[in-house]
N, C-alpha and C positions, 0 to 999 in steps of 0.2 A: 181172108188172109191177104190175098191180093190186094184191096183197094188199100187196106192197111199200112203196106210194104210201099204204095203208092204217096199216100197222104205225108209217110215221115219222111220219106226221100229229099219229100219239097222241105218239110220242115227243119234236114239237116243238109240243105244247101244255105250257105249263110256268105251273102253277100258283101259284107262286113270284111272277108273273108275269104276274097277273090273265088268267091263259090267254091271255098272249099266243100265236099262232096264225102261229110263224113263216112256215111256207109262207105261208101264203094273205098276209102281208104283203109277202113276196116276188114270190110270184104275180102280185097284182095292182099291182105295184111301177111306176113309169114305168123306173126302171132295169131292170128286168128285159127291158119294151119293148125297150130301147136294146139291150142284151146280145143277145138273141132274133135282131133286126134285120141286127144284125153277124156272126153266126154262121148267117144263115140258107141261104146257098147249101153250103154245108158238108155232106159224105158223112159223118158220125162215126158208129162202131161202138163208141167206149171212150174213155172216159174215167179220165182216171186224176189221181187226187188226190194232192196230197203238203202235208205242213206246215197243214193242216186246227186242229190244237190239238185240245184235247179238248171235245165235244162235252158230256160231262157236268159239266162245270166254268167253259165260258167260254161267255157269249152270245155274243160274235162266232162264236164255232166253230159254236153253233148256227143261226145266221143264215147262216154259209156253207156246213155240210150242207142247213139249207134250198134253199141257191141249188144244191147239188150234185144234190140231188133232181130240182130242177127241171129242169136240166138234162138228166140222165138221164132223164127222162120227153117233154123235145124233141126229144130224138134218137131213142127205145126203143135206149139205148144199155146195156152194163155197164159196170161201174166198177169202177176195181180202187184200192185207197187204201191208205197207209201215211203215219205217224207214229210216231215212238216215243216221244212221248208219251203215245202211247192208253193208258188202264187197263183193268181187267176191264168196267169201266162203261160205258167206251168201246166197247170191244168186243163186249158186248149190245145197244148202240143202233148197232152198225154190223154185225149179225150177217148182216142177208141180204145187205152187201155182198161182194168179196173184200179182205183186208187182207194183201197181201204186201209183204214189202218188194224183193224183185228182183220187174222187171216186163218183157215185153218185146212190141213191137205195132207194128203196120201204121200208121206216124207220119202217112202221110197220111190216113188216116182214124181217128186218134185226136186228143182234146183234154185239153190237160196244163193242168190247172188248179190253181195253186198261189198260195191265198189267205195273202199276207203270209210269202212264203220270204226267206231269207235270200237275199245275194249269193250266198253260198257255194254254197247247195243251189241255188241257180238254174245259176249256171257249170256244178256237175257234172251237171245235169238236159241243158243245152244238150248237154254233151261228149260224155254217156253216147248220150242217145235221138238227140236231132237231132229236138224237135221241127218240126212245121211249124207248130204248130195252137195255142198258147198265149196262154193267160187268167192274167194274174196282175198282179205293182207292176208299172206305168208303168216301163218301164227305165230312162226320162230322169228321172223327178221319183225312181227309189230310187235313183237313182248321183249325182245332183247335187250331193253331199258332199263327193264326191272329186274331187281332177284326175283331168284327164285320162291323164298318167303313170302313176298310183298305180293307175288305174283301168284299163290296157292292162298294167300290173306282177302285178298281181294278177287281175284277171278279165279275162283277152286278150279269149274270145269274148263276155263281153258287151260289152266298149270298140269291137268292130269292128260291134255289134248298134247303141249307142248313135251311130256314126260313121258310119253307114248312113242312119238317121234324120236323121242333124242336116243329112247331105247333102241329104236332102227339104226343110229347113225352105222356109220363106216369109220372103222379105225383108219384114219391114213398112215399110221405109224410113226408121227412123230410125236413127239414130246414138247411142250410149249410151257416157259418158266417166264414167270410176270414176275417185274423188281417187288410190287404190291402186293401182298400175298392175303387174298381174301377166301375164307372157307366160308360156303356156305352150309346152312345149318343141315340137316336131315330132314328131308319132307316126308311124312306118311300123306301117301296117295290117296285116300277113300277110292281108289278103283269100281268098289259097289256100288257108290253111289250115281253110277251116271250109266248113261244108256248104252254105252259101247265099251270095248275095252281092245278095239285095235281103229288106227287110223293111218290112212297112207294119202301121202301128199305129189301133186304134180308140179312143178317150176316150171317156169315158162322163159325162156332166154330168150325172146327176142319182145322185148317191154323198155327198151332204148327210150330213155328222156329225150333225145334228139331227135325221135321220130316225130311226127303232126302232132302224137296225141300228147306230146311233151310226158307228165307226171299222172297222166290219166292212170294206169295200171302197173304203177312201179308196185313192184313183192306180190302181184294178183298171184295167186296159185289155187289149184282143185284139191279138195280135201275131201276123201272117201271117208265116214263117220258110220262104223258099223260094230 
């Protein structure tokens, strides 16, 4: 674990970069606090990464191997990552991880951390594993695009993830009148068909664009899936 913690340190000193010192901007992040915080009662054994970017090409990628590190060091977890975007470059600064792309693990003591996935690869991630334990976009602020229609047409289980949530909200009491007046249709939820039928969600307020990590973890949030 140690020489590990050793090898990426130097990896995420980037010259380029005034040595910028990922880690240790992460490290001693208040986000990171926040992150720490919300994950703290948590048994995790593995973690498993998807949709990372390439580490030798994009700051954000490296600022969220940063945070993958760290991670993997809060837990003394393994980590198993895939991208197919990774190049040979990649692949040398992710050497003492595992990089598969089929993965398969003990959901409730693994965390599926998926820094800026697509709808797409999220649905299939939900479909395939059945996480419990996920770190990744906000599902409300990456679906609020869509209707609600397009959005149970297309991604059933996140529309019944996002329908679960909204059931949580908090009235604030006011009343909000649009000149546009659009109703959406009635969704029947298939609730049965999916592995959970409560979700709760952590925000994270301090993911400031004007921090180092700029857009690295704008909408990241924890989603308990049980």
């Amino acid at each position: 674990m140690i020489i590990i913690i050793i090898i990426h340190n130097t990896i995420l000193q980037n010259p380029t970069t005034r040595n910028m010192d990922y880690r240790q901007i992460i490290k001693t992040s208040k986000l990171f606090q926040d992150i720490s915080l919300s994950l703290e009662n948590l048994q995790i054994s593995t973690i498993r990464c998807l949709a990372l970017g390439s580490p030798s090409e994009s700051k954000n990628a490296r600022f969220q191997l940063a945070l993958l590190i760290e991670l993997q060091h809060l837990f003394d977890a393994e980590v198993s990552l895939y991208d197919p975007v990774f190049n040979e470059k990649d692949c040398e600064i992710l050497k003492d991880f595992t990089i598969e792309k089929e993965f398969s693990s003990d959901s409730s003591k693994t965390l599926y951390f998926l820094p800026h996935a697509s709808l797409e690869l999220t649905e299939e991630v939900l479909n395939t594993h059945q996480p419990k334990h996920f770190l990744a976009n906000d599902v409300i602020a990456h679906t609020d695009r869509l209707t609600k229609k397009k959005l149970a047409d297309n991604y059933p289980t996140l529309s019944i993830i996002v329908h679960l949530l909204g059931e949580n909200k908090v009235d604030d009491g006011f009343t909000r009148v649009s000149r546009k007046r659009f109703k959406e249709p009635v969704i029947a939820y298939d609730i049965d068909s999916v592995y959970f039928d409560k979700v709760q969600i952590s925000r994270y307020l301090h993911t400031n664009k004007n921090d180092a990590w700029g857009t690295s973890f704008s909408d990241l949030a924890y989603h308990h899936i049980c």
